[in-house]
C-alpha positions as CSV (number, residue, x, y, z in Angstrom):
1,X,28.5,29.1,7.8
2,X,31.2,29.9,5.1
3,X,31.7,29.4,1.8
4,X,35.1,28.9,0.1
5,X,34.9,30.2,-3.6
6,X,37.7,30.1,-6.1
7,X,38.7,32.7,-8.3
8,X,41.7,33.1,-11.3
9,X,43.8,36.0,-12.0
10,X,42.8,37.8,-15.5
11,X,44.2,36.4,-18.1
12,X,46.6,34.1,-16.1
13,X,46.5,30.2,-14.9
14,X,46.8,31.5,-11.4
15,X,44.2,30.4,-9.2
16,X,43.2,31.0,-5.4
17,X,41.0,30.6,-2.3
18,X,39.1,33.6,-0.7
19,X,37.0,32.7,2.2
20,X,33.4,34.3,2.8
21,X,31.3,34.1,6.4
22,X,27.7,34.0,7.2
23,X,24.8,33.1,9.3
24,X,22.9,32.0,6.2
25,X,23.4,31.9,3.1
26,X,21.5,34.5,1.8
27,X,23.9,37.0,3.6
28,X,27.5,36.0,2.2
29,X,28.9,39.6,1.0
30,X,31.7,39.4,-1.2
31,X,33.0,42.7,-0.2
32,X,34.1,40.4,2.8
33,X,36.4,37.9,1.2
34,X,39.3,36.9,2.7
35,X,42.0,35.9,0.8
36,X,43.1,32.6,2.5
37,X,45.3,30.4,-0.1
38,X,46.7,32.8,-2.4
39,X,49.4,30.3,-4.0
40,X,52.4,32.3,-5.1
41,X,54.5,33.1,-8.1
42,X,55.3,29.0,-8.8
43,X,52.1,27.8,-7.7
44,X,47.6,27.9,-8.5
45,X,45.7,26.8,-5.8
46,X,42.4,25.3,-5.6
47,X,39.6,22.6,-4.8
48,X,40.4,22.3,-1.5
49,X,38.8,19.6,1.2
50,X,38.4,20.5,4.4
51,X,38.1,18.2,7.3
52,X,37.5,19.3,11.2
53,X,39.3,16.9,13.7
54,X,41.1,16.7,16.9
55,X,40.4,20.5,16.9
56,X,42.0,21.6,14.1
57,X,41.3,22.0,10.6
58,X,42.7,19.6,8.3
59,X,43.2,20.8,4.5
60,X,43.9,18.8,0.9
61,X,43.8,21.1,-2.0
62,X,45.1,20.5,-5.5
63,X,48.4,22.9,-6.5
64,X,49.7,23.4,-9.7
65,X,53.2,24.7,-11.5
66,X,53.0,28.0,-12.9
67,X,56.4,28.6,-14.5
68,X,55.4,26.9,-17.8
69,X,51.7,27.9,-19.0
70,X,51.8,24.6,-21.2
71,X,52.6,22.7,-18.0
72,X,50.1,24.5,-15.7
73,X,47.6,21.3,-15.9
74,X,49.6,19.0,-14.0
75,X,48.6,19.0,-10.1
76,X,49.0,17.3,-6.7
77,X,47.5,17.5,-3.4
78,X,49.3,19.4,-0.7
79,X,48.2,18.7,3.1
80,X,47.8,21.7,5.2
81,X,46.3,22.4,9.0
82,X,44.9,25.5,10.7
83,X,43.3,26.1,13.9
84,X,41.0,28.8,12.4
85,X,40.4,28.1,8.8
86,X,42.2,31.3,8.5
87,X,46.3,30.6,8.5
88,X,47.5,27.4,7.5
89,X,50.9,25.1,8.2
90,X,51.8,23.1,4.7
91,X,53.2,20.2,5.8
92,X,53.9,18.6,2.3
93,X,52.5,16.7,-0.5
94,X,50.0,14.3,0.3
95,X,49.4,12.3,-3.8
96,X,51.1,12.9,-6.5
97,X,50.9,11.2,-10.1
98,X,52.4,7.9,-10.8
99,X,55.0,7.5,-13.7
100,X,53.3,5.6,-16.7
101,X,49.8,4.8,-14.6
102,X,46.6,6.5,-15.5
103,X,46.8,9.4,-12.9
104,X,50.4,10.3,-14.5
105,X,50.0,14.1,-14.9
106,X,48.2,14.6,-11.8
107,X,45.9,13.8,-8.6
108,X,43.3,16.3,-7.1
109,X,41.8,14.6,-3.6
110,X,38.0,15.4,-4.0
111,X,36.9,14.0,-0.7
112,X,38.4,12.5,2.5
113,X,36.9,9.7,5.1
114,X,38.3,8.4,8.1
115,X,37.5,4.9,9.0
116,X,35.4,5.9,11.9
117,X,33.4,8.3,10.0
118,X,33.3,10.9,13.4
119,X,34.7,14.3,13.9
120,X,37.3,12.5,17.2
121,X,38.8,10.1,14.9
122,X,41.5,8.3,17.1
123,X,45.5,9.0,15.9
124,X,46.1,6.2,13.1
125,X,42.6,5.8,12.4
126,X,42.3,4.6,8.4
127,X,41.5,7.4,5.7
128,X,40.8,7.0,2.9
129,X,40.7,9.4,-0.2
130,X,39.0,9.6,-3.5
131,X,40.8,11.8,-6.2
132,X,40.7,12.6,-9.7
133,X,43.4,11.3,-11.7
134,X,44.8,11.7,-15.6
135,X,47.4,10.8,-18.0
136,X,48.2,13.2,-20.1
137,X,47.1,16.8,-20.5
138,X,44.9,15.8,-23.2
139,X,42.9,14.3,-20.4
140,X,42.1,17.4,-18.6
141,X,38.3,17.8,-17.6
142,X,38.1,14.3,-17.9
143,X,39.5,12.4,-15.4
144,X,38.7,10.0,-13.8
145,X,38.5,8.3,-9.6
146,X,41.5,6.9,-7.7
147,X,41.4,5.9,-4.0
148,X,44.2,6.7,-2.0
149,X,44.7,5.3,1.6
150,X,46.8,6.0,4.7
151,X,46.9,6.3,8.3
152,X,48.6,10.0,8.1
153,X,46.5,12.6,5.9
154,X,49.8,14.3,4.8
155,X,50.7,10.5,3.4
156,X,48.2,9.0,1.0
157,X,48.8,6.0,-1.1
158,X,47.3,5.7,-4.5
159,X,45.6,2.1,-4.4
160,X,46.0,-0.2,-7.9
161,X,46.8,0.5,-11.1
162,X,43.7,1.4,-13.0
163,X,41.0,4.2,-12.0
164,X,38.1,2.4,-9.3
165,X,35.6,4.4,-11.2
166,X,35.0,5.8,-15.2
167,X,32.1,7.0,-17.6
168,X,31.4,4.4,-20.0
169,X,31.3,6.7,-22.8
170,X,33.9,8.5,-24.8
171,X,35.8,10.4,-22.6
172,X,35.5,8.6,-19.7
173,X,35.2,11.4,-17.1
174,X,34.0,10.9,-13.7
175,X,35.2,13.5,-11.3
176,X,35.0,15.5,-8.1
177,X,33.4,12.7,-6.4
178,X,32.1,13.8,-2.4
179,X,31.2,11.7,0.3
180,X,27.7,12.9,2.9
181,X,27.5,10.7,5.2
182,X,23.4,10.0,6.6
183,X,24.1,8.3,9.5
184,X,22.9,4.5,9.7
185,X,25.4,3.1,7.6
186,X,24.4,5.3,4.3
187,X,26.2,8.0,2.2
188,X,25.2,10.6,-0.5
189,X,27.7,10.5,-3.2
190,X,28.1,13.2,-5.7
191,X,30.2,13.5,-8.7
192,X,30.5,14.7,-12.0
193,X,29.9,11.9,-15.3
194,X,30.8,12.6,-19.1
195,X,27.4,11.5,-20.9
196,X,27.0,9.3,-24.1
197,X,27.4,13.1,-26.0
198,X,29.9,14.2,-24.3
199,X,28.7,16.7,-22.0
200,X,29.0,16.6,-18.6
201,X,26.1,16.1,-15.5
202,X,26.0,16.4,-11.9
203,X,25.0,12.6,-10.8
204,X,24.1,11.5,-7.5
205,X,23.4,7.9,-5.8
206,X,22.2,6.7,-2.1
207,X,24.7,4.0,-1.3
């Protein structure tokens, strides 16, 4: 088992991933992190997906300028593979924002599907993507859910030109959406909703 925690540099917008392995849970020592996406200089990483097919491990995790602190917000998704969870091959941005549409500043992939729903997905099989999305920088902690589609995961397509899902209430946030599938057709969604006072709850529905 293994648990991918995220951590920030004191005092900085700098963020990483450190990696931590187990039998159970209960046994995760953080004197045994691995640093495994450090970022660099010009770039915070963090959030990351991870998807295991065709024997590989398959990566989306949200990056983000560092060599403006006022600018630091803004993010897209950069596709990545390993074949031990350990060292990973970028091979490019998967979303970015869209000029004057709601997901302007910034896109964060929050959970991946392939159209098959099984680890052997066939080459070209359909994925689809949810991500959180926002305009402006004003908007950050409360965006909201895109979906983005494609038939290569390093080549998403943001679909529409509104967000497919929102709080009603001020704010508007609904993020970090994830996908469980439970066999026989159903899936566990999770996410995060701004509520009618503007704090935010962990929701879940059976779909």
């Amino acid at each position: 088992m293994a648990a991918v925690p995220e951590l920030r540099h004191p005092g900085t917008k700098h963020w990483r991933v450190e990696l931590l392995e187990a039998g159970h849970p209960s046994q995760f020592d953080v004197r045994e992190r691995l640093v495994v996406l450090p970022g660099d200089a010009k770039t915070g990483v963090k959030d990351p997906v991870i998807r295991h097919r065709d024997g590989l491990w398959h990566l989306w995790t949200s990056c983000h300028p560092l060599a403006d602190p006022d600018e630091a917000d803004q993010m897209a998704t950069e596709y990545a593979t390993s074949a031990d969870g350990l060292d990973w091959i970028w091979h490019g941005t998967a979303l970015s924002g869209r000029s004057g549409l709601w997901d302007a500043r910034g896109t964060r992939v929050s959970a991946v599907c392939y159209s098959d729903a099984t680890a052997d997905a066939a080459p070209g099989a359909m994925i689809a993507a949810f991500y959180d999305g926002r305009a402006s920088a004003a908007e950050n902690f409360e965006e909201r859910t895109g979906i983005a589609t494609g038939t290569e995961p390093a080549a998403l397509t943001a679909i529409g030109t509104t967000a497919a899902a929102e709080s009603p209430y001020a704010g508007r946030g609904l993020r970090y959406l994830d996908v469980l599938p439970l066999g026989g057709g159903r899936h566990r969604l999770y996410y995060e909703m701004t509520r009618p006072d503007g704090a935010h709850e962990l929701r879940t529905e059976l779909r």
